[in-house]
ChimeraX commands (.cxc) that place a marker at each C-alpha (Angstrom):
marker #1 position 65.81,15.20,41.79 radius 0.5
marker #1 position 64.66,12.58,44.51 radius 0.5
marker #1 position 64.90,8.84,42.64 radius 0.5
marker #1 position 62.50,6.38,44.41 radius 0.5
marker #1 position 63.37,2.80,44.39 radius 0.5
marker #1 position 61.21,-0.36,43.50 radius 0.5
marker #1 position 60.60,-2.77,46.47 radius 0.5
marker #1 position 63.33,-5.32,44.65 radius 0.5
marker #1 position 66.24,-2.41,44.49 radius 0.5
marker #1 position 65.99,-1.72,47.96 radius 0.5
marker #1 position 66.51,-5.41,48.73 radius 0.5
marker #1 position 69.49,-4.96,46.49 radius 0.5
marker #1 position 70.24,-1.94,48.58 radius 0.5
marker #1 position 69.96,-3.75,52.01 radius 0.5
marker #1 position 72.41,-6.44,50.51 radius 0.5
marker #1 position 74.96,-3.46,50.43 radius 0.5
marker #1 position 74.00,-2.17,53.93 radius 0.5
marker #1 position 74.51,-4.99,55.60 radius 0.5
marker #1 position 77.44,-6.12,54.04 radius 0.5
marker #1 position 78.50,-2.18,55.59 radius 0.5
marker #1 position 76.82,-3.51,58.76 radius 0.5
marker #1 position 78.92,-6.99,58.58 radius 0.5
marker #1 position 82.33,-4.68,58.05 radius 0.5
marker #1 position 81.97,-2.67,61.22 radius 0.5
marker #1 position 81.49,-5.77,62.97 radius 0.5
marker #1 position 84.25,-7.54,61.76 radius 0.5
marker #1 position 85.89,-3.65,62.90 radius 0.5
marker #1 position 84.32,-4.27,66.17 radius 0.5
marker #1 position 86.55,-7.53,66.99 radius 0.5
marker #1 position 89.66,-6.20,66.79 radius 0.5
marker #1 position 89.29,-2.73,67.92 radius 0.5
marker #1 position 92.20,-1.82,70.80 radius 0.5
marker #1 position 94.93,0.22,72.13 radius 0.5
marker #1 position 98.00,0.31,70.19 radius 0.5
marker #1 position 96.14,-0.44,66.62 radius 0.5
marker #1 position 96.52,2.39,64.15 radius 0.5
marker #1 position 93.95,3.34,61.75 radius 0.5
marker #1 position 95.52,2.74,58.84 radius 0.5
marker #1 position 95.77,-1.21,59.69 radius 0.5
marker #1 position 91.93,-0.50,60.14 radius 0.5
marker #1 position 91.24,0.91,57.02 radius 0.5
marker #1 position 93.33,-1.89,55.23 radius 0.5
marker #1 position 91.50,-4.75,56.92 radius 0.5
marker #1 position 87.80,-2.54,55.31 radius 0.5
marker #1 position 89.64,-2.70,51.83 radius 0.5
marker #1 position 90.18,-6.47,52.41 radius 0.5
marker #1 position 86.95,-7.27,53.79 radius 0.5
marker #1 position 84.85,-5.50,51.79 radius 0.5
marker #1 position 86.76,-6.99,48.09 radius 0.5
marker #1 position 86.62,-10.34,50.17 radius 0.5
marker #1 position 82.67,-10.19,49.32 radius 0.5
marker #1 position 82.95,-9.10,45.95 radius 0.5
marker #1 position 82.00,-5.18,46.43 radius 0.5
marker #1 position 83.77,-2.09,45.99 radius 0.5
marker #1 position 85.33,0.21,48.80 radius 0.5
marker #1 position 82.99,2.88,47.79 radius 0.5
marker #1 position 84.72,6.07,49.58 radius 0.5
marker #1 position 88.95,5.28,47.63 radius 0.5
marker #1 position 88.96,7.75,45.31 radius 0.5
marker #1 position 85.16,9.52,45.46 radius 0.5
marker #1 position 86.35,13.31,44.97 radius 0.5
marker #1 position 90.09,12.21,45.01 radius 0.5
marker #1 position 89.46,10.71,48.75 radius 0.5
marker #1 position 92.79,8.12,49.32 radius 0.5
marker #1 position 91.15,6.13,51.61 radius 0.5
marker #1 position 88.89,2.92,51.73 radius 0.5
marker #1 position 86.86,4.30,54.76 radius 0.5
marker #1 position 86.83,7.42,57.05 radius 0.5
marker #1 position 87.72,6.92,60.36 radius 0.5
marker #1 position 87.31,10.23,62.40 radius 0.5
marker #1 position 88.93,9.97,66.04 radius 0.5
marker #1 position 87.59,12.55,69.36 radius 0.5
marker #1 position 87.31,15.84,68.24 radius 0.5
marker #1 position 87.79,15.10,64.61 radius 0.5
marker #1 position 84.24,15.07,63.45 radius 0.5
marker #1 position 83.92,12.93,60.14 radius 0.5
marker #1 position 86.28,12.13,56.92 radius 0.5
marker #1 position 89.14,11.49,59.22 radius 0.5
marker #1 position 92.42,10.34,57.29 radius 0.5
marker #1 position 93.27,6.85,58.71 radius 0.5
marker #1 position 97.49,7.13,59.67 radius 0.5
marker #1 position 100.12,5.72,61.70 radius 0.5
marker #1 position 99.04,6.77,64.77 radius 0.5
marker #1 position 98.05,4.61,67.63 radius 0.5
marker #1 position 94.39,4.01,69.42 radius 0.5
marker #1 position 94.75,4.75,73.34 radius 0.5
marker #1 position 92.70,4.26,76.24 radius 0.5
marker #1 position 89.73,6.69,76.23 radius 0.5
marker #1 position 89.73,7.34,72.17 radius 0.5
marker #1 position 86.65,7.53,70.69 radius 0.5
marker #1 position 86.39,6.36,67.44 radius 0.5
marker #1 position 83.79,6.84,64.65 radius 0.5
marker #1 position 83.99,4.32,61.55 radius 0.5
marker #1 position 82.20,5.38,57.94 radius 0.5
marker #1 position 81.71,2.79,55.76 radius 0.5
marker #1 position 80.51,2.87,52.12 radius 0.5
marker #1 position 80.20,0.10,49.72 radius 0.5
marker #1 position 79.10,-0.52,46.00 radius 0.5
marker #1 position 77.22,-4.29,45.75 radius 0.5
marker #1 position 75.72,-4.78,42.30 radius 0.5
marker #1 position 75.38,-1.77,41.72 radius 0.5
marker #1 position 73.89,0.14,44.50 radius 0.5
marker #1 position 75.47,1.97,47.42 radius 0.5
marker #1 position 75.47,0.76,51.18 radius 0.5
marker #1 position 76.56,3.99,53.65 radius 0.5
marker #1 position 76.92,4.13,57.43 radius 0.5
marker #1 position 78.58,4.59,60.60 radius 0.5
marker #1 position 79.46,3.53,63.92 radius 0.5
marker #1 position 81.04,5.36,67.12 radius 0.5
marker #1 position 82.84,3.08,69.13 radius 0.5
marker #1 position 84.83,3.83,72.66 radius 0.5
marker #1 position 88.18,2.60,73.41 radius 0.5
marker #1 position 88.48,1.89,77.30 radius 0.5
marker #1 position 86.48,5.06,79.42 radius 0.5
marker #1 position 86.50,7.90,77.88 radius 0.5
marker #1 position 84.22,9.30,80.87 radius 0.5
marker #1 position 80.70,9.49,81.53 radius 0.5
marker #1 position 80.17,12.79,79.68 radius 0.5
marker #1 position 80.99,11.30,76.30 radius 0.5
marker #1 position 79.42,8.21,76.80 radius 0.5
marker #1 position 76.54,10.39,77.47 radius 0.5
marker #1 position 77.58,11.89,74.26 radius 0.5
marker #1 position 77.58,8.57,72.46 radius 0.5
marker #1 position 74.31,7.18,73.99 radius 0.5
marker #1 position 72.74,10.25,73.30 radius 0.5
marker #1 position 73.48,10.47,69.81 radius 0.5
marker #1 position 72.59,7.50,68.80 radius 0.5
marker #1 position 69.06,7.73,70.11 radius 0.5
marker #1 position 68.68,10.59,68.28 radius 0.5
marker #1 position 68.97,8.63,65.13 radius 0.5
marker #1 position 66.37,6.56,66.07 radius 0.5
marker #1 position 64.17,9.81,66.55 radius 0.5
marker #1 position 64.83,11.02,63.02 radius 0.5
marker #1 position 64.46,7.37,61.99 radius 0.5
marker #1 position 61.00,7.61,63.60 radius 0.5
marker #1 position 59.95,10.36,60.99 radius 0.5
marker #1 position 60.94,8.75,57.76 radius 0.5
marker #1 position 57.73,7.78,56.70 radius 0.5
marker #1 position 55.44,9.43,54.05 radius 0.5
marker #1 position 53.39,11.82,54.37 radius 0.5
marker #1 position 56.47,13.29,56.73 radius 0.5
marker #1 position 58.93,15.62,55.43 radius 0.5
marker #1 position 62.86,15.97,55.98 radius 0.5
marker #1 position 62.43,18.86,57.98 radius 0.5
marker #1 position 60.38,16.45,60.61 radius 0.5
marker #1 position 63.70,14.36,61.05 radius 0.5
marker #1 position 65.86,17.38,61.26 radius 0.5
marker #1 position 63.47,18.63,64.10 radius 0.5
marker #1 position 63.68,15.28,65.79 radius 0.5
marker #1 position 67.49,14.93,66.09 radius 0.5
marker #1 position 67.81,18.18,67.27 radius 0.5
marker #1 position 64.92,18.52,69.59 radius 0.5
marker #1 position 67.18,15.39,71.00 radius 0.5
marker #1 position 70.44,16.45,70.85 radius 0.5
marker #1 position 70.59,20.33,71.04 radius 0.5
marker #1 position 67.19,21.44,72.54 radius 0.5
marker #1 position 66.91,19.03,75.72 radius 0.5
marker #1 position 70.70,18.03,76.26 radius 0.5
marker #1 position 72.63,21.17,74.96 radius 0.5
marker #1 position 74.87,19.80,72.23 radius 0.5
marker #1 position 75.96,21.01,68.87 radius 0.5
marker #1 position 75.08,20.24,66.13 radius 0.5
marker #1 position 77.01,20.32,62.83 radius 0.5
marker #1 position 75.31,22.26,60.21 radius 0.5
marker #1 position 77.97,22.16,57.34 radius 0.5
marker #1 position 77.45,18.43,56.80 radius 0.5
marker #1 position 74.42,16.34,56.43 radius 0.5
marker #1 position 72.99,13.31,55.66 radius 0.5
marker #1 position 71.91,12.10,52.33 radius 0.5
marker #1 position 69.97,10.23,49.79 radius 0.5
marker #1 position 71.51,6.84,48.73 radius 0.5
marker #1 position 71.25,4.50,45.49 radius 0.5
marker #1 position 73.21,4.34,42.48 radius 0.5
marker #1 position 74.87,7.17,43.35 radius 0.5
marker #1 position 76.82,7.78,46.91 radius 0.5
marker #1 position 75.17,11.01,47.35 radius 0.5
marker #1 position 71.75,11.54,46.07 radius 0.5
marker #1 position 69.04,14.18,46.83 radius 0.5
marker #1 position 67.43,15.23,48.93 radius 0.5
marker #1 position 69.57,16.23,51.78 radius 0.5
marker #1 position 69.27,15.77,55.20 radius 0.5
marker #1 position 70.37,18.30,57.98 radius 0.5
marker #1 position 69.57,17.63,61.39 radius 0.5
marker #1 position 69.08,20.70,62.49 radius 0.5
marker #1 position 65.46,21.75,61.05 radius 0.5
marker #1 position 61.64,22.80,61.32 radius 0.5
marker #1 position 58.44,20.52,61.66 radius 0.5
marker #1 position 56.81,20.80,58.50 radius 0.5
marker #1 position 59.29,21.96,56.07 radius 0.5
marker #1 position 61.23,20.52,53.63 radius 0.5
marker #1 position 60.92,18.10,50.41 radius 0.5
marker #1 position 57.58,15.76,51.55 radius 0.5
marker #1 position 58.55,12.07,51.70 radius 0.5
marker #1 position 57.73,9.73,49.54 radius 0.5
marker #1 position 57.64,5.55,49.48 radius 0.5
marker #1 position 60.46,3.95,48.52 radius 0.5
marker #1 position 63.44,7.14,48.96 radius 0.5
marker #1 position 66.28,5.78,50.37 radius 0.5
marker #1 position 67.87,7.87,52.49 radius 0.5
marker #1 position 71.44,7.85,54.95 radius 0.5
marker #1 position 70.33,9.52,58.29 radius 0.5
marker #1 position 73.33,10.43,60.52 radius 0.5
marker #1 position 74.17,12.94,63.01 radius 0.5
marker #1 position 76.82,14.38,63.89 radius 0.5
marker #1 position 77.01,15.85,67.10 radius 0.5
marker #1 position 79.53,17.73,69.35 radius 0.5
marker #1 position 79.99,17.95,73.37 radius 0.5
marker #1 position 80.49,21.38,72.93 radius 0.5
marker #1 position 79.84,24.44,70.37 radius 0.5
marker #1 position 78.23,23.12,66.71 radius 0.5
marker #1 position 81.42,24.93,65.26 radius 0.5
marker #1 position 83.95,23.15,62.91 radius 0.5
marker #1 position 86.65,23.39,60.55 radius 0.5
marker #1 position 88.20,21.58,57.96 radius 0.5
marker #1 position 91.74,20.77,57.99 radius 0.5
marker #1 position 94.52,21.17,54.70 radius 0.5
marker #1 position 94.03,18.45,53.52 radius 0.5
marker #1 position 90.96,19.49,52.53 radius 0.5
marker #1 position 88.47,16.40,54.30 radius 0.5
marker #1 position 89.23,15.86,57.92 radius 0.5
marker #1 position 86.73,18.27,59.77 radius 0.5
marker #1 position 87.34,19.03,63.18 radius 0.5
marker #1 position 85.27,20.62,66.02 radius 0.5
marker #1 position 86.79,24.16,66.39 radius 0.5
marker #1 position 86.62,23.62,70.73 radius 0.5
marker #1 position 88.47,20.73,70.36 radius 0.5
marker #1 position 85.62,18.96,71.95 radius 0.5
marker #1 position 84.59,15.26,71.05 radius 0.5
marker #1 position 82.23,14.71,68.06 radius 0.5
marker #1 position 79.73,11.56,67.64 radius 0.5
marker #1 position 78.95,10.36,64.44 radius 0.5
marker #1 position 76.25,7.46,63.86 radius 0.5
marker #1 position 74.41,6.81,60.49 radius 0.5
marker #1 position 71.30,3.80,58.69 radius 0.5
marker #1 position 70.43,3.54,55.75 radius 0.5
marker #1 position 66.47,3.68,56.00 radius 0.5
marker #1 position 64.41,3.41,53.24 radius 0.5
marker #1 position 60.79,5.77,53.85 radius 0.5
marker #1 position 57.59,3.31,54.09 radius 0.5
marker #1 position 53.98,3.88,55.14 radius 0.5
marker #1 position 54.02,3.99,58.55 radius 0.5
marker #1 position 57.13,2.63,59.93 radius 0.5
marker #1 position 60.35,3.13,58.00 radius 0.5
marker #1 position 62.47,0.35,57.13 radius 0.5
marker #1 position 66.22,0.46,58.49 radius 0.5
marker #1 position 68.44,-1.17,55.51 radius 0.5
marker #1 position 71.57,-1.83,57.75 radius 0.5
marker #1 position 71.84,-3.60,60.90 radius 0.5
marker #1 position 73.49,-2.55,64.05 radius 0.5
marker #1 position 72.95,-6.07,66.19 radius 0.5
marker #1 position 75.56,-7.31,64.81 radius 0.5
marker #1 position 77.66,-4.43,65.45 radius 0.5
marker #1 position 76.35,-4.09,69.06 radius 0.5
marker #1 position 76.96,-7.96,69.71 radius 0.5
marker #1 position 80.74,-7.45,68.80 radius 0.5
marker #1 position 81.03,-4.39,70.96 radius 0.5
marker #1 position 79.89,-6.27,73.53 radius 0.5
marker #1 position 82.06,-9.28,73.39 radius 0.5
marker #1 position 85.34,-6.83,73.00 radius 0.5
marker #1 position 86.97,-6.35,76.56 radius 0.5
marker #1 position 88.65,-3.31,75.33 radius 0.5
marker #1 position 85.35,-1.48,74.08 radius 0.5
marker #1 position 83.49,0.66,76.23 radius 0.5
marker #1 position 79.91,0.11,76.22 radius 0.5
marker #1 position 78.12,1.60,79.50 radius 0.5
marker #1 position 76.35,4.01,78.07 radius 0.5
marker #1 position 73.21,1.80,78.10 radius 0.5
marker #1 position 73.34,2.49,81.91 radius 0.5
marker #1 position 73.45,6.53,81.82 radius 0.5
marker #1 position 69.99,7.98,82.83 radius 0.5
marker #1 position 68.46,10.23,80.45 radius 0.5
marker #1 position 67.96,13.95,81.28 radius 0.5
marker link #1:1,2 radius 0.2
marker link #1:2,3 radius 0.2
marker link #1:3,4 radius 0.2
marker link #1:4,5 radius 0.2
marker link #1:5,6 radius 0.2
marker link #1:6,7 radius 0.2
marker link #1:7,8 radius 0.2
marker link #1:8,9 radius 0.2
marker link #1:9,10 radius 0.2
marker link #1:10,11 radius 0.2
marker link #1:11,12 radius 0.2
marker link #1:12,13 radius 0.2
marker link #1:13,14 radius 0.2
marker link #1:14,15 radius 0.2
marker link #1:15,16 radius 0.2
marker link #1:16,17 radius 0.2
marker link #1:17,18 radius 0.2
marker link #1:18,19 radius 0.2
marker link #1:19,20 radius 0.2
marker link #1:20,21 radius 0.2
marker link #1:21,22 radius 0.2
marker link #1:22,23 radius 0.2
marker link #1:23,24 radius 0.2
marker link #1:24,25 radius 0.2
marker link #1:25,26 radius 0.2
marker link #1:26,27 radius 0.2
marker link #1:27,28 radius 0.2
marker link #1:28,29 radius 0.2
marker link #1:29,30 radius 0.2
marker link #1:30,31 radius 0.2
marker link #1:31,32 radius 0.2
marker link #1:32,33 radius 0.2
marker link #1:33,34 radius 0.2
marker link #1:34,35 radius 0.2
marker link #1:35,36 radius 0.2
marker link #1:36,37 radius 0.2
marker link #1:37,38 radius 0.2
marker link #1:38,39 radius 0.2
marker link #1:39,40 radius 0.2
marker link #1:40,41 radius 0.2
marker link #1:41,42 radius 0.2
marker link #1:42,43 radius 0.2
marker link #1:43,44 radius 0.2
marker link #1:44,45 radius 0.2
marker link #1:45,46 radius 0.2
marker link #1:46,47 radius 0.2
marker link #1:47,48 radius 0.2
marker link #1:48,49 radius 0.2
marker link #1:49,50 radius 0.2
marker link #1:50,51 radius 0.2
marker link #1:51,52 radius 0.2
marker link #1:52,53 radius 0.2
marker link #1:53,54 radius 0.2
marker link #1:54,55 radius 0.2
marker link #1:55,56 radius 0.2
marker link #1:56,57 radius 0.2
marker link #1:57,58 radius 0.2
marker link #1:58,59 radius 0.2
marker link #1:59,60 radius 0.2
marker link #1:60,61 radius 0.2
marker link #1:61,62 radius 0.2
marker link #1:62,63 radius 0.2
marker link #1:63,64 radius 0.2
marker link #1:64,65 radius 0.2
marker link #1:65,66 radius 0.2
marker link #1:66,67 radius 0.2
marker link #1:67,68 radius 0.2
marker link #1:68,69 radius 0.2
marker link #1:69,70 radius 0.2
marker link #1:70,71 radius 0.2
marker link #1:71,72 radius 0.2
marker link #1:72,73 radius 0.2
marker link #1:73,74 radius 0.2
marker link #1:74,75 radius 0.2
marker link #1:75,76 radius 0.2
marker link #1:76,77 radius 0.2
marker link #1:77,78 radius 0.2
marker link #1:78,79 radius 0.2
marker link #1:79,80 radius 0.2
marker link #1:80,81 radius 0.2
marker link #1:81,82 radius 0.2
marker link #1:82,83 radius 0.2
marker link #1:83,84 radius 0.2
marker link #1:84,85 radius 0.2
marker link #1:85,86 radius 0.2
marker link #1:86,87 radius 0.2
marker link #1:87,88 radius 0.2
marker link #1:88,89 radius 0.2
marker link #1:89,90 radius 0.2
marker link #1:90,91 radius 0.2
marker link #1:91,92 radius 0.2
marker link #1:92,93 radius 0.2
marker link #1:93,94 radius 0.2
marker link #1:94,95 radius 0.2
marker link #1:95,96 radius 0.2
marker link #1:96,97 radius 0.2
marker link #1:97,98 radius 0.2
marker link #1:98,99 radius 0.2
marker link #1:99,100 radius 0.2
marker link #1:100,101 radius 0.2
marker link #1:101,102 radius 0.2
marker link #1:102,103 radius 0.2
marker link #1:103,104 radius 0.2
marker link #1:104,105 radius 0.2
marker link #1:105,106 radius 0.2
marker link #1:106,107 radius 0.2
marker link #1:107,108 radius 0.2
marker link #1:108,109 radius 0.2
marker link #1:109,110 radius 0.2
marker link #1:110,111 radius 0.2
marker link #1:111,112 radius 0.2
marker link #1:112,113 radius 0.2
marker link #1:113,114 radius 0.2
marker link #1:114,115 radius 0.2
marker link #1:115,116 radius 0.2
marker link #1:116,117 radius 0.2
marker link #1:117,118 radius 0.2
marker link #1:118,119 radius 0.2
marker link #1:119,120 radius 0.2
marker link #1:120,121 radius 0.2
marker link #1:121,122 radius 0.2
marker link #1:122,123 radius 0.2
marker link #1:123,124 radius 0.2
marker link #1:124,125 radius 0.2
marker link #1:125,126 radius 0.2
marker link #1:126,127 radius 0.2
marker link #1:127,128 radius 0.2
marker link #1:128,129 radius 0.2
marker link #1:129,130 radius 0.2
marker link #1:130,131 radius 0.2
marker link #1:131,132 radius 0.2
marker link #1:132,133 radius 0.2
marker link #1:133,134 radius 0.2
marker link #1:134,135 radius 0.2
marker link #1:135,136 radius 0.2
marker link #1:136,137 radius 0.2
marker link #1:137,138 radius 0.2
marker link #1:138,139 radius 0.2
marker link #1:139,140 radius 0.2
marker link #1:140,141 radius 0.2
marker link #1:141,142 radius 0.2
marker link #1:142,143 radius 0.2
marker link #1:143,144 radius 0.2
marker link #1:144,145 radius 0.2
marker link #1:145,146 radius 0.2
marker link #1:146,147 radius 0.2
marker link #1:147,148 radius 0.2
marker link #1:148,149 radius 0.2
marker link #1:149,150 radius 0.2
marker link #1:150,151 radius 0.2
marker link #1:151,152 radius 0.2
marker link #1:152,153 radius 0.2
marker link #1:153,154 radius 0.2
marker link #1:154,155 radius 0.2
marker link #1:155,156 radius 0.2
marker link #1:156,157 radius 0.2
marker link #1:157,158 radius 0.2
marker link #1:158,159 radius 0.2
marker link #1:159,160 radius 0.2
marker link #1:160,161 radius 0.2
marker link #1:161,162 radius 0.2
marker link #1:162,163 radius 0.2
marker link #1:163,164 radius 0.2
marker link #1:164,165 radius 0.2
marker link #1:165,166 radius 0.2
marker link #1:166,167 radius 0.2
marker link #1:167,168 radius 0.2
marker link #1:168,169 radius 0.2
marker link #1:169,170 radius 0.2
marker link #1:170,171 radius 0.2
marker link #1:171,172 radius 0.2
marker link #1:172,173 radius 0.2
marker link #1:173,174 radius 0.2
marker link #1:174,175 radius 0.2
marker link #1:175,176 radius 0.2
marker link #1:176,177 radius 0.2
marker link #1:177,178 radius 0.2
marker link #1:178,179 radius 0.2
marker link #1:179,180 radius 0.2
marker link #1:180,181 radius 0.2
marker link #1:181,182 radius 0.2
marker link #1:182,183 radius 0.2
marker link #1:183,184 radius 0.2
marker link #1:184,185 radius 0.2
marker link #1:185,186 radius 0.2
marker link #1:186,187 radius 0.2
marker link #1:187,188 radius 0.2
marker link #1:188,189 radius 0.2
marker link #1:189,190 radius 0.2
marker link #1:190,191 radius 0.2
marker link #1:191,192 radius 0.2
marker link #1:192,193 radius 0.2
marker link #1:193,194 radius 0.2
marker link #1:194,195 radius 0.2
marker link #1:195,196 radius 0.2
marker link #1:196,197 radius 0.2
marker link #1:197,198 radius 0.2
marker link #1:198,199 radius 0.2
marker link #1:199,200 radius 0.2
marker link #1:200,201 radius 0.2
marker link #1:201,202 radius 0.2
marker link #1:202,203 radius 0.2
marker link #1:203,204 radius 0.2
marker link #1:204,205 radius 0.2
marker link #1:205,206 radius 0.2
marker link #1:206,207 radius 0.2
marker link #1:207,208 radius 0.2
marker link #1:208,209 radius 0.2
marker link #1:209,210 radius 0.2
marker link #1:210,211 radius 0.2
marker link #1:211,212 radius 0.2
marker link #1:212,213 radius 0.2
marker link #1:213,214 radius 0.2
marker link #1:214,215 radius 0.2
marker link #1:215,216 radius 0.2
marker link #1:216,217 radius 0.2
marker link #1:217,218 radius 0.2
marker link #1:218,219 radius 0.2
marker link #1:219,220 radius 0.2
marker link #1:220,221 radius 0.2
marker link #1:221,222 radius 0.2
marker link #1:222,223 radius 0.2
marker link #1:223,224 radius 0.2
marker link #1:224,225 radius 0.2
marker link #1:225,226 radius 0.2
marker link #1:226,227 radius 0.2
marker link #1:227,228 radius 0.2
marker link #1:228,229 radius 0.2
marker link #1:229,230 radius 0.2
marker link #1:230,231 radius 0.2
marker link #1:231,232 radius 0.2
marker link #1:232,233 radius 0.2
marker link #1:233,234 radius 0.2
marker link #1:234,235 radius 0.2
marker link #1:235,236 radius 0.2
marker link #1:236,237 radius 0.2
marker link #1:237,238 radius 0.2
marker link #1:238,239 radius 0.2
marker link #1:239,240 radius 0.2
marker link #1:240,241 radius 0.2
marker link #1:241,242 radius 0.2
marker link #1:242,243 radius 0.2
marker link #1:243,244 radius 0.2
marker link #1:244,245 radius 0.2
marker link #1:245,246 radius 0.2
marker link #1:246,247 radius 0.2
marker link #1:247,248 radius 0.2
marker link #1:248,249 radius 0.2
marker link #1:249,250 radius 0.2
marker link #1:250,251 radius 0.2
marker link #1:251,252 radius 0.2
marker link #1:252,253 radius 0.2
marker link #1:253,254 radius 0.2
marker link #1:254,255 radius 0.2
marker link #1:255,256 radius 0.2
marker link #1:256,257 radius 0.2
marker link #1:257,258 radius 0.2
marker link #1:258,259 radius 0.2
marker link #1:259,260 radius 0.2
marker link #1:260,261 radius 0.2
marker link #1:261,262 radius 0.2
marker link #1:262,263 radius 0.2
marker link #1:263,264 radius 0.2
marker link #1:264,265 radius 0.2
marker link #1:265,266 radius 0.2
marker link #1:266,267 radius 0.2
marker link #1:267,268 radius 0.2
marker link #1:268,269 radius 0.2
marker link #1:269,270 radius 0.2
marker link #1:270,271 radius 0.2
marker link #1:271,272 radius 0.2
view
């Protein structure tokens, strides 16, 4: 069942998105070589109970972590650990949060030094292809019309693959609500979209073969190549029109930016 929410719950809801938006910028500062991603993780948990919300991911399904931070070829749900960022990582950072009340859900894939032209390509890539699916969250549209879009983006005209066990989601109350949403898909098809579902758009997309795996511990997935994996996600709430992107990724971009260590260039790669 698809719950729609009244124009005052989604500002409620954007309240928890940015403050999701405000934590991977705060991520953004500090990211280097040499830090490990468990000091990440604990500096989410801080930040996040610093402005009075919940970690929303520590303990959802028994997960033992306040965030998911999925490194190169691991794809999402990565276990923060011991081990050290280097040169060339690339490193995706989900974030959930619970503000009074209502959940705020989204991601951010950031490089560490050059990881190469083809996975910046990745990276810049990706992330216009949430845009594209963002551009079909409006009513009247249906899920099936962002699906298309991201991969018509990714897959179709740049050869990619795209994860098909995991998708992106509605968002409210609850962390995951319906409907879901793949992006892989057809025009046309799919639950129609209404005003005022709010809904976490975010794909996940490999340099190589759409393939994965999940490891023993039963959360970190993997591409089964080995190959890097980008992972971006909004919340966007479905309007007449134009949809209306809850979270905020200026903020994250202007940190990125002003960090010497993170690798930003894909602005300047030329589109196929």
């Amino acid at each position: 069942m698809m719950i729609y929410k009244t124009n005052e719950q989604v500002e409620l809801m954007r309240q928890s998105a940015l403050l999701v938006s405000k934590t991977l910028a705060e991520i953004a500062k500090i990211l280097k070589p040499g830090i490990t991603t468990l000091s990440i993780d604990k500096i989410i948990g801080e930040f996040v109970r610093d402005h009075n919300a919940i970690p929303s991911f520590l303990h959802y399904k028994g997960y033992p972590f306040n965030s998911c931070i999925s490194v190169n070829d691991v794809v999402v749900h990565g276990f923060p650990g011991p081990k050290e960022l280097v040169e060339s990582d690339i490193i995706s950072v989900d974030i959930g949060v619970i503000l009074n009340g209502w959940h705020g859900d989204h991601a951010y894939t950031f490089a560490i030094g050059d990881p190469g032209e083809e996975v910046m390509r990745l990276i810049k890539i990706t992330k216009e292809s949430l845009y594209k699916g963002i551009e079909n969250a409006v009513v009247g549209k249906r899920v099936g019309d962002i699906a298309f879009a991201i991969q018509e983006h990714t897959e179709k005209k740049n050869g990619y693959g795209v994860v098909r066990e995991l998708v992106g989601h509605g968002l409210g109350r609850s962390l995951h609500e319906d409907p879901q949403v793949p992006n892989y898909g057809k025009k046309g098809s799919g639950p129609k979209l209404k005003e005022g579902l709010v809904l976490a758009i975010e794909p996940m997309i490999n340099l190589g073969k759409k393939d994965v795996y999940t490891e023993d511990d039963g959360w970190t997935v993997r591409t089964s190549d080995g190959k890097p994996s980008v992972h971006f996600e909004h919340d966007v709430c479905v309007r007449k029109g134009k949809a209306d992107i809850l979270s905020d990724y200026s903020t994250i971009e202007k940190e990125e930016a002003a960090n010497p260590n993170l690798f930003t260039k894909q602005i300047e790669l030329p589109l196929s």
